[in-house]
GURO-550714 format. One record per residue (C-alpha): chain; x, z, y. Coordinates in nm, 2 decimals. Example, Ala and Ser with C-alpha at 12.3 -4.5 7.8 and 13.67 -1.06 7.14 Angstrom:
// residues 2
{pt A {1.23 0.78 -0.45}}
{pt A {1.37 0.71 -0.11}}
***
This chain:
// residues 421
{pt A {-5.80 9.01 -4.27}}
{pt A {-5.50 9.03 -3.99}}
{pt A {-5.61 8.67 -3.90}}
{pt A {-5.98 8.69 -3.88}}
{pt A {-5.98 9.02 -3.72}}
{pt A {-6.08 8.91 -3.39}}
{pt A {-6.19 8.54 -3.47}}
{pt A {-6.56 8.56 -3.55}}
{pt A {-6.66 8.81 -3.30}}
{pt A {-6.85 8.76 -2.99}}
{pt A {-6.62 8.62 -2.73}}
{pt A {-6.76 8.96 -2.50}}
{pt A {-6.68 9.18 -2.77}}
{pt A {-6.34 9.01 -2.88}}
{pt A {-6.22 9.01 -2.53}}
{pt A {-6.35 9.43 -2.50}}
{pt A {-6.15 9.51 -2.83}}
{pt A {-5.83 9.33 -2.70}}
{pt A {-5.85 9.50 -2.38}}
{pt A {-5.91 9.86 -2.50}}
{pt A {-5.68 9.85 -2.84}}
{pt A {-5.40 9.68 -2.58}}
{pt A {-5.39 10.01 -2.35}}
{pt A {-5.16 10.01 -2.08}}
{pt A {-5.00 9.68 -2.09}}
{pt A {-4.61 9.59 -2.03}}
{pt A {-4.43 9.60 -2.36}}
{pt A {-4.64 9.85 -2.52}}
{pt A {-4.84 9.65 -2.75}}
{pt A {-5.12 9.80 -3.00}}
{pt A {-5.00 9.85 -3.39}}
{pt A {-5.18 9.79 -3.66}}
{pt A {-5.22 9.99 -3.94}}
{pt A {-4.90 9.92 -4.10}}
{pt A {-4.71 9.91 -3.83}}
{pt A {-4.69 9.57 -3.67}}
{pt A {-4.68 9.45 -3.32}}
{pt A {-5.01 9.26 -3.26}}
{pt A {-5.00 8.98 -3.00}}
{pt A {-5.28 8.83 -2.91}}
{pt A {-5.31 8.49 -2.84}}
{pt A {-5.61 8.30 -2.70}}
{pt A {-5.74 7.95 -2.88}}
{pt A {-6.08 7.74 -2.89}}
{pt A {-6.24 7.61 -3.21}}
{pt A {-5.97 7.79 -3.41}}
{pt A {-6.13 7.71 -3.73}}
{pt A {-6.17 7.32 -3.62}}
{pt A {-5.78 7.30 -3.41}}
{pt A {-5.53 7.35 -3.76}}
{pt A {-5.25 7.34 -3.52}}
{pt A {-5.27 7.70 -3.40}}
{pt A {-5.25 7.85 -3.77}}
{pt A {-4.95 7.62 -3.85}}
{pt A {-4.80 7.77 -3.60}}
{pt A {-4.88 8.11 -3.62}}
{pt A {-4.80 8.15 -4.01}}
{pt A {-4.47 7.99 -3.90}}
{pt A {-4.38 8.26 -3.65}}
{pt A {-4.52 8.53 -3.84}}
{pt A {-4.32 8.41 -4.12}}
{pt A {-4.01 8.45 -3.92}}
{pt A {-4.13 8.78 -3.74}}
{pt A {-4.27 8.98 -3.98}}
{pt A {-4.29 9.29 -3.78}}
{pt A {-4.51 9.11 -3.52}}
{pt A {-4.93 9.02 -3.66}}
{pt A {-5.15 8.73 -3.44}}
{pt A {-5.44 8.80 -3.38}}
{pt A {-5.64 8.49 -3.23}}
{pt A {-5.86 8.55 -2.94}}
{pt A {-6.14 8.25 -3.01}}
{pt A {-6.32 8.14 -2.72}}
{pt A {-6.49 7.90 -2.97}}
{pt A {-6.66 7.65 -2.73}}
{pt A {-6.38 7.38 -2.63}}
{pt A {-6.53 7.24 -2.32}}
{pt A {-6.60 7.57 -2.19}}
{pt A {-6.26 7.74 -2.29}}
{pt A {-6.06 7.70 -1.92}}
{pt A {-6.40 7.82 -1.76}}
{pt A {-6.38 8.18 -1.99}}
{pt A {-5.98 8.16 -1.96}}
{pt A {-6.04 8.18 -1.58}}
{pt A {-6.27 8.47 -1.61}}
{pt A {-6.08 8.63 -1.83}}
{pt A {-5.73 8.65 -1.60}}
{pt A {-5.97 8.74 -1.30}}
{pt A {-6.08 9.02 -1.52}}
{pt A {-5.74 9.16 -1.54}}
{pt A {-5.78 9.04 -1.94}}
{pt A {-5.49 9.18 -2.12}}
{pt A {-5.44 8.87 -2.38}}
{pt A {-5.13 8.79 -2.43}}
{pt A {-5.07 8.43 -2.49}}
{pt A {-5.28 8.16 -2.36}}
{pt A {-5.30 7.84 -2.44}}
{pt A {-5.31 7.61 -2.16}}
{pt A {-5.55 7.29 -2.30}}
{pt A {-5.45 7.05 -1.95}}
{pt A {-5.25 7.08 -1.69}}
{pt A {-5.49 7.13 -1.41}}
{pt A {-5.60 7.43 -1.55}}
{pt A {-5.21 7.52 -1.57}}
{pt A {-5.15 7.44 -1.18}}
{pt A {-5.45 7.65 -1.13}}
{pt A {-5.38 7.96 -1.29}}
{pt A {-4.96 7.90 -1.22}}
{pt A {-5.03 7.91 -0.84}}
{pt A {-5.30 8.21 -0.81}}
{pt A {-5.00 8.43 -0.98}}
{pt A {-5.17 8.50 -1.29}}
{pt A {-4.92 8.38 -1.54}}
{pt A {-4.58 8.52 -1.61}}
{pt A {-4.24 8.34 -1.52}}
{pt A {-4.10 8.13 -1.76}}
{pt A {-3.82 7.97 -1.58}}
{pt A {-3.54 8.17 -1.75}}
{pt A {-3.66 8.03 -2.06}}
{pt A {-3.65 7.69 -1.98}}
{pt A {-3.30 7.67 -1.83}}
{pt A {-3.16 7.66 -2.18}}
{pt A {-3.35 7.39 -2.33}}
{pt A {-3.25 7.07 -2.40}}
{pt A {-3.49 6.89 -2.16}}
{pt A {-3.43 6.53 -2.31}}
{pt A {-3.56 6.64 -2.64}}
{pt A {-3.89 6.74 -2.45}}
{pt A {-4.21 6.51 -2.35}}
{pt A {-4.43 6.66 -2.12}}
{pt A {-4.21 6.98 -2.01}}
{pt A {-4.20 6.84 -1.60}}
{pt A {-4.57 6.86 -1.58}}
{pt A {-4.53 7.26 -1.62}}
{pt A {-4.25 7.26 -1.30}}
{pt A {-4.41 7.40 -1.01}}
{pt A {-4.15 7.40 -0.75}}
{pt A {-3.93 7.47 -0.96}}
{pt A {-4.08 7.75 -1.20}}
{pt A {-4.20 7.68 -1.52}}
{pt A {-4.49 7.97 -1.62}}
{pt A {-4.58 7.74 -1.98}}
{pt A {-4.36 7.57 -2.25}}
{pt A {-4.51 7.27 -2.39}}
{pt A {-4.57 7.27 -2.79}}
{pt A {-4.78 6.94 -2.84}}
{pt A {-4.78 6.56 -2.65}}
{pt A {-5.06 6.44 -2.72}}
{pt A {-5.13 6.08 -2.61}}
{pt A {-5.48 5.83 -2.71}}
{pt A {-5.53 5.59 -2.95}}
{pt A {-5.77 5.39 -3.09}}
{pt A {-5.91 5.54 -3.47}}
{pt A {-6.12 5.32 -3.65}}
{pt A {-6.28 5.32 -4.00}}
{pt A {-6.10 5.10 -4.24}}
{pt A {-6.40 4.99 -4.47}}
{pt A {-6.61 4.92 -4.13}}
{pt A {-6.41 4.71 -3.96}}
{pt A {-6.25 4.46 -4.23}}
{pt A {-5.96 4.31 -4.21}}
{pt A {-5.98 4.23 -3.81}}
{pt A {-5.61 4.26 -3.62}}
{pt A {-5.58 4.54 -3.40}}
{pt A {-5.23 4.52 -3.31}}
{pt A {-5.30 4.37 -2.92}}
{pt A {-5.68 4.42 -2.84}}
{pt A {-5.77 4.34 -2.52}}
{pt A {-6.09 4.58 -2.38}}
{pt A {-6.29 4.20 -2.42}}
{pt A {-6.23 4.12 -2.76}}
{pt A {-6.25 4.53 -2.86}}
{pt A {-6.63 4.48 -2.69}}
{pt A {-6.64 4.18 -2.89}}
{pt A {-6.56 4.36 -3.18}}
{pt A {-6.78 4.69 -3.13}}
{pt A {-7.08 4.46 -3.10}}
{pt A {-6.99 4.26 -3.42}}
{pt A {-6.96 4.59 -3.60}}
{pt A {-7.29 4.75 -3.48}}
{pt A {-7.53 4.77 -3.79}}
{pt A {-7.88 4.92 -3.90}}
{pt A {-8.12 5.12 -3.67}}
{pt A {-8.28 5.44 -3.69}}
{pt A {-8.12 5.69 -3.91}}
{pt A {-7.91 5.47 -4.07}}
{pt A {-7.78 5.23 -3.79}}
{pt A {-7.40 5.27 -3.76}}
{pt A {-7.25 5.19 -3.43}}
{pt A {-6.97 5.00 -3.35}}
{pt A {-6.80 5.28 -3.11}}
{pt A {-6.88 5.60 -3.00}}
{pt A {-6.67 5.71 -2.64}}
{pt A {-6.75 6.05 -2.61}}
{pt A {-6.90 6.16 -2.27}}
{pt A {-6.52 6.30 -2.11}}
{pt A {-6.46 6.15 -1.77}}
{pt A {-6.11 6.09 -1.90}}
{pt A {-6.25 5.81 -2.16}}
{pt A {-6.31 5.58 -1.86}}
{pt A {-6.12 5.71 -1.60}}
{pt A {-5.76 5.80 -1.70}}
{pt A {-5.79 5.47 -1.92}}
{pt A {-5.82 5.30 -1.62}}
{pt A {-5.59 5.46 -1.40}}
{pt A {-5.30 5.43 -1.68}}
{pt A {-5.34 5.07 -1.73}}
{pt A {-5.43 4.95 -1.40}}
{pt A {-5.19 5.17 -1.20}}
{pt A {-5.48 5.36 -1.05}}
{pt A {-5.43 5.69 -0.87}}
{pt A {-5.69 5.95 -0.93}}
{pt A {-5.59 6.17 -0.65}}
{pt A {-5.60 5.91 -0.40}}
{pt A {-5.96 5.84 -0.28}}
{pt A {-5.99 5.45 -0.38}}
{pt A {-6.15 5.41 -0.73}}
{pt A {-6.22 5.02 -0.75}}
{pt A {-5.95 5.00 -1.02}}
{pt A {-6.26 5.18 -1.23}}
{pt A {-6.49 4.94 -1.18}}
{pt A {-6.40 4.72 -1.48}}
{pt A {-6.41 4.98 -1.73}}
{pt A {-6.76 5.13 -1.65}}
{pt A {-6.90 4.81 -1.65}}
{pt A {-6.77 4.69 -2.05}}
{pt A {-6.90 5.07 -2.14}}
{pt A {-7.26 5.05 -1.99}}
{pt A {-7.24 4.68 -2.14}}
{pt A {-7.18 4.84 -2.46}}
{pt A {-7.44 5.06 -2.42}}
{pt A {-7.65 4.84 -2.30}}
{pt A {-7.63 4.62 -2.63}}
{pt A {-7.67 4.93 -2.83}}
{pt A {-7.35 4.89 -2.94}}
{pt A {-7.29 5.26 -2.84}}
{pt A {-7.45 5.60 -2.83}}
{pt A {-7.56 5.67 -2.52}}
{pt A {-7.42 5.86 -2.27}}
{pt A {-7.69 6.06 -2.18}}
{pt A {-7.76 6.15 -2.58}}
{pt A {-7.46 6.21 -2.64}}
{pt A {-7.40 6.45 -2.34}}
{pt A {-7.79 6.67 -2.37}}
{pt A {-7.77 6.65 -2.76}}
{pt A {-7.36 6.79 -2.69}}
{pt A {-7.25 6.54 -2.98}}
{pt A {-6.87 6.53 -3.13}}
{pt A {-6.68 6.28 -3.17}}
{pt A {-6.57 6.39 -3.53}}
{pt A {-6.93 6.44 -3.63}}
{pt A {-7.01 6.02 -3.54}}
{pt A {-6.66 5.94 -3.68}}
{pt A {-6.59 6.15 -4.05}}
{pt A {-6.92 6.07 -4.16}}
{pt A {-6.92 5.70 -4.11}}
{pt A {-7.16 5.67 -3.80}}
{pt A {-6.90 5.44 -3.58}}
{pt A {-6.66 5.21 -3.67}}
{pt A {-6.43 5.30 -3.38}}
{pt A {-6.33 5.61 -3.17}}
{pt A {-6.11 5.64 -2.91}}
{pt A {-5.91 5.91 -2.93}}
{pt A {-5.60 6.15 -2.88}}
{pt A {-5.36 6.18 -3.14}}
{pt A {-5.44 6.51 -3.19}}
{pt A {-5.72 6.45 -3.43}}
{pt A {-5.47 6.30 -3.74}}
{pt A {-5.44 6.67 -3.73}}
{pt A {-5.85 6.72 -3.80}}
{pt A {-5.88 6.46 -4.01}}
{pt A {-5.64 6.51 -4.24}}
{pt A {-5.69 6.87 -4.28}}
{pt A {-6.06 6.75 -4.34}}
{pt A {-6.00 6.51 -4.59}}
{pt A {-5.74 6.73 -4.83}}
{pt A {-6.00 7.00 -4.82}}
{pt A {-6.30 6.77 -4.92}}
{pt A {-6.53 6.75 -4.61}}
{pt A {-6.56 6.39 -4.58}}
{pt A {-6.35 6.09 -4.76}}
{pt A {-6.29 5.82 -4.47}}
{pt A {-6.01 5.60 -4.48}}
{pt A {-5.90 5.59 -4.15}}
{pt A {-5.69 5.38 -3.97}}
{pt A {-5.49 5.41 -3.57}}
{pt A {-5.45 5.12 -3.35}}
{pt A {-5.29 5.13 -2.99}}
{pt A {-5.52 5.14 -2.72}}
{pt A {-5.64 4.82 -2.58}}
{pt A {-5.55 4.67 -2.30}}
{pt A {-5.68 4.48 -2.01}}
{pt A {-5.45 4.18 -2.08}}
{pt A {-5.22 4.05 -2.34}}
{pt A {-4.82 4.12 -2.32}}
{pt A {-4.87 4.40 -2.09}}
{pt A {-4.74 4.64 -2.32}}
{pt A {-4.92 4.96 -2.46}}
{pt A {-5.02 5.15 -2.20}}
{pt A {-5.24 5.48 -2.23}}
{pt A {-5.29 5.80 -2.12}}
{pt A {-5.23 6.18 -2.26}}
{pt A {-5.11 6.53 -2.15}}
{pt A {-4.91 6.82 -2.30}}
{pt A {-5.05 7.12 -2.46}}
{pt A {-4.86 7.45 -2.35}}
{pt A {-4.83 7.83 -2.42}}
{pt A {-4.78 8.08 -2.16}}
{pt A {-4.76 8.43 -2.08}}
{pt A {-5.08 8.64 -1.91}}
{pt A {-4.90 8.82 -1.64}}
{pt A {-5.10 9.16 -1.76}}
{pt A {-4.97 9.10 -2.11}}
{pt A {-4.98 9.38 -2.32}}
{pt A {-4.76 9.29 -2.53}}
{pt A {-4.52 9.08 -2.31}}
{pt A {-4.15 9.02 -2.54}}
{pt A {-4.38 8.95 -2.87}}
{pt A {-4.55 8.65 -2.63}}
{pt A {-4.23 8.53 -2.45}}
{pt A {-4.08 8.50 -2.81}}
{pt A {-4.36 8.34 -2.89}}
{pt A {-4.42 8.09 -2.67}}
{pt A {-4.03 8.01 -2.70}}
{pt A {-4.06 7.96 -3.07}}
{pt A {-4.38 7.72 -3.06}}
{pt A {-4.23 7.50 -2.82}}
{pt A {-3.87 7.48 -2.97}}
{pt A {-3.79 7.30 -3.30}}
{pt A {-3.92 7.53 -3.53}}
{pt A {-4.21 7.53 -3.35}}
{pt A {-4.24 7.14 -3.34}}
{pt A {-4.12 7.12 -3.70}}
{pt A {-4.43 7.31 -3.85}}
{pt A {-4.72 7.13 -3.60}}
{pt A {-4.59 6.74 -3.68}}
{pt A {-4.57 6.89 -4.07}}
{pt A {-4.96 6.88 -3.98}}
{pt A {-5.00 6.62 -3.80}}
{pt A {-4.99 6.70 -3.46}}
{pt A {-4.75 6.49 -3.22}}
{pt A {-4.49 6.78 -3.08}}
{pt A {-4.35 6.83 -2.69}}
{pt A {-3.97 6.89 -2.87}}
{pt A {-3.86 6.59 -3.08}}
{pt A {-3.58 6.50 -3.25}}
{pt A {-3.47 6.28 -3.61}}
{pt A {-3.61 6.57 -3.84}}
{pt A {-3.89 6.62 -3.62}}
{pt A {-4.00 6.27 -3.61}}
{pt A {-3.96 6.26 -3.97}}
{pt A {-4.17 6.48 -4.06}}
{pt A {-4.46 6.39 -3.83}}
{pt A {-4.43 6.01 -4.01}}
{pt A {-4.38 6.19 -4.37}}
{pt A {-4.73 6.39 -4.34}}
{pt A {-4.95 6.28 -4.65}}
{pt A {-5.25 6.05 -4.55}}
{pt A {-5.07 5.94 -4.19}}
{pt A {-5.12 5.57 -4.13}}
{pt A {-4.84 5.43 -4.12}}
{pt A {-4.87 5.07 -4.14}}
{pt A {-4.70 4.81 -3.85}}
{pt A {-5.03 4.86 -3.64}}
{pt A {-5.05 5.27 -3.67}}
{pt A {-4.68 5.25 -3.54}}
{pt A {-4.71 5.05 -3.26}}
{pt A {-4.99 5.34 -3.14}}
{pt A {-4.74 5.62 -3.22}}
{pt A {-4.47 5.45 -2.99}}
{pt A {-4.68 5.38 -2.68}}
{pt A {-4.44 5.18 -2.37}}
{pt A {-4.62 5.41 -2.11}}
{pt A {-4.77 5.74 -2.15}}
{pt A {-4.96 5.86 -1.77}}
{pt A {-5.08 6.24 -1.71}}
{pt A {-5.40 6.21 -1.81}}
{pt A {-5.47 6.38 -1.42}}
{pt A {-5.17 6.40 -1.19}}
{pt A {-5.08 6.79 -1.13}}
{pt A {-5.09 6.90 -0.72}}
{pt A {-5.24 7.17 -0.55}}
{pt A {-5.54 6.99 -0.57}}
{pt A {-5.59 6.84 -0.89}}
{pt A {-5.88 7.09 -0.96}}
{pt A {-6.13 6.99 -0.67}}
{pt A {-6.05 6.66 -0.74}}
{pt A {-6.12 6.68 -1.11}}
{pt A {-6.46 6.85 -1.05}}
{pt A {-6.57 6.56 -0.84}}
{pt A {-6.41 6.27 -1.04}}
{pt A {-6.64 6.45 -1.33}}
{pt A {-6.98 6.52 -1.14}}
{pt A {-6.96 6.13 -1.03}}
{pt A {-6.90 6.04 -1.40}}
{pt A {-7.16 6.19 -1.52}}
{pt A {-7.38 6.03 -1.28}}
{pt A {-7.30 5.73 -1.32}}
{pt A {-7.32 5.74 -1.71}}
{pt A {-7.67 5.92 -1.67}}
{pt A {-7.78 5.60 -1.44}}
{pt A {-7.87 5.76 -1.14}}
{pt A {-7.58 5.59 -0.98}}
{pt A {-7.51 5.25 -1.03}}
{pt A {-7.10 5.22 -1.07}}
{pt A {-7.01 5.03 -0.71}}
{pt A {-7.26 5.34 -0.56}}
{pt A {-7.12 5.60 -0.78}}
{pt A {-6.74 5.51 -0.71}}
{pt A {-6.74 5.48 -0.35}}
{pt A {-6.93 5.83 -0.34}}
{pt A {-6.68 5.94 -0.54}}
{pt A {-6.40 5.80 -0.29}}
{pt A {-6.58 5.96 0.02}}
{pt A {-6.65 6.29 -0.13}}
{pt A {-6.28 6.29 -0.24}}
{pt A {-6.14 6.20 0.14}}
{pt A {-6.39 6.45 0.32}}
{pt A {-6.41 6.77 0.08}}
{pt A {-6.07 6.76 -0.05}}
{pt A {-5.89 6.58 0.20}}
***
């Protein structure tokens, strides 16, 4: 019951309960009824994201005078949008997880979150990935918990026995079109690239050096022309169905409906949970991203998952112990037990993460586990936000067709140099 108190409700209701059973805020947090500290903590898709109970039974287990209660926002794409409304609300929630860093630069520089910097000065910052994206001259107001980077999933019994070690993006088309089957209701497609700016544009900009902030986006070019090939040749949902008809990118893969799906690590996590509990029985495989050339290396893109503090916390010691404890080793220990790639790693760590029942963990799914280069997936600066929200309205369209991609990316340039400067 402690668990699912809050989870199923309403996100208007959740957020009223937290608020009014929180009172006053400061280090006064609401009990429950046998005597426990609640701390809230604020999550998307809690059900569908096993991370955030690994690491809540975790803490709990070692606090047992302090009881979670997850605030769900439930809708993913829409979470930083009601995380925003929430902290102009004067929202009370304790923790929140921060899902990218642009929200984080957002929220870190309007004063909402609580400083963290103390906290950081005592860790050991090699055993961290991710943990400089969170410095804002110099303070820290998140901890990461999770680095996740992409890869490439793909079905085993789909694609045969083709190599994957060193795709190029040409012979990956190559491949998505030989694997496209069937029509109708039963045609299986060879990809599905879900409709997130990110899936064409930080791809580019991490393998061809490209700088989203800047204002020049020819380096995209190349990759929006092989995806509206693909599409094209049917090879791939299309955008535009995929966006209006809000598909997911588990739904297409777990049930057999695409042979590939780039991806970020995080969804081992998913589909591993999935498969031990019975929901679909894929044998999955991970590849490294391709690339534009051979013997370039691995190159892809990803970005840190963090905790921080809601400066109006109610319950403000419970969340700084907790976001110290999710991002440490104990922390790290019980997400890679899951399947989730940690910020804090070390030998132990590591070993888990490879240890976890069902990883891949072949020469090929290695090779995607060690990338050589790992970008931001969007650069953090004071104005990474009003870049982002044009870099995405210019995706979409261009994927929709109503620009054509040398149109749609020198809009996008101009639009960046004259509204953002």
């Amino acid at each position: 019951m402690k668990r699912h108190l809050m989870k199923n409700l309403a996100v208007a209701t959740a957020l009223v309960l937290v608020t009014s059973a929180c009172g006053g805020g400061g280090d006064e947090p609401a009990k429950t009824a046998d005597g426990k500290d609640v701390l809230t903590v604020a999550v998307w898709a809690y059900d569908q994201t096993p991370e955030f109970k690994a690491l809540f039974d975790a803490f709990e287990a070692e606090n047992p005078t302090i009881d979670i209660q997850p605030v769900d926002l439930l809708a993913g794409d829409d979470y930083a949008e009601k995380v925003t409304t929430m902290l102009a609300g004067g929202d009370k929630t304790d923790v929140l997880t921060m899902k990218n860093v642009t929200d984080y630069a957002r929220y870190g520089t309007r004063g909402q979150l609580a400083d963290l910097t103390d906290l950081v000065d005592g860790l050991p910052k090699e055993s961290y990935r991710g943990l400089d994206s969170y410095d804002l001259d110099g303070k820290y107001y998140a901890l990461p918990y999770r680095q996740d980077f992409w890869v490439l999933y793909y079905n085993r019994e789909l694609v045969g026995d083709a190599d994957l070690a060193n795709l190029t993006w040409d012979e990956y088309a190559a491949l998505v079109k030989e694997k496209t089957t069937g029509d109708g209701a039963n045609k299986v497609y060879g990809a599905y690239h879900h409709v997130w700016r990110s899936v064409v544009q930080a791809i580019a900009a991490s393998q061809n050096g490209g700088d989203q902030l800047s204002g020049d986006y020819s380096w995209m070019a190349d990759q929006y022309t092989m995806t509206q090939d693909l599409e094209k040749s049917g090879s791939i949902m299309p955008w535009a169905t995929a966006n209006s008809q809000k598909v997911s990118y588990d739904s297409q893969f777990s049930t057999g409906k695409a042979a590939f799906v780039p991806m970020g690590a995080w969804y081992s996590a998913r589909l591993l949970a999935d498969k031990a509990a019975g929901k679909h029985d894929i044998d999955w495989g991970v590849a490294p991203m391709p690339q534009p050339a051979e013997g370039a290396g691995v190159k892809t893109f990803g970005s840190p998952t963090a905790f921080a503090v809601n400066k109006n916390a109610a319950n403000s010691a419970g969340a700084r112990k907790f976001v110290e404890f999710a991002s440490g080793e104990k922390g790290a220990t019980a997400v890679a037990k899951i399947g989730i790639y940690p910020s804090f790693t070390d030998d132990a760590v590591l070993a888990a993460y490879a240890g976890v029942a069902g990883m891949p963990n072949d020469e090929t799914a290695k090779k995607a586990f060690a990338p050589d280069e790992i970008m931001l997936e969007m650069p953090v600066s004071e104005t990474s936000s009003d870049v982002d929200a044009i870099l995405k309205e210019q995706h979409e369209l261009i994927m929709a067709g109503e620009k054509t991609v040398p149109d749609g990316l020198r809009e996008m340039g101009e639009r960046v140099k004259n509204e953002v400067g």
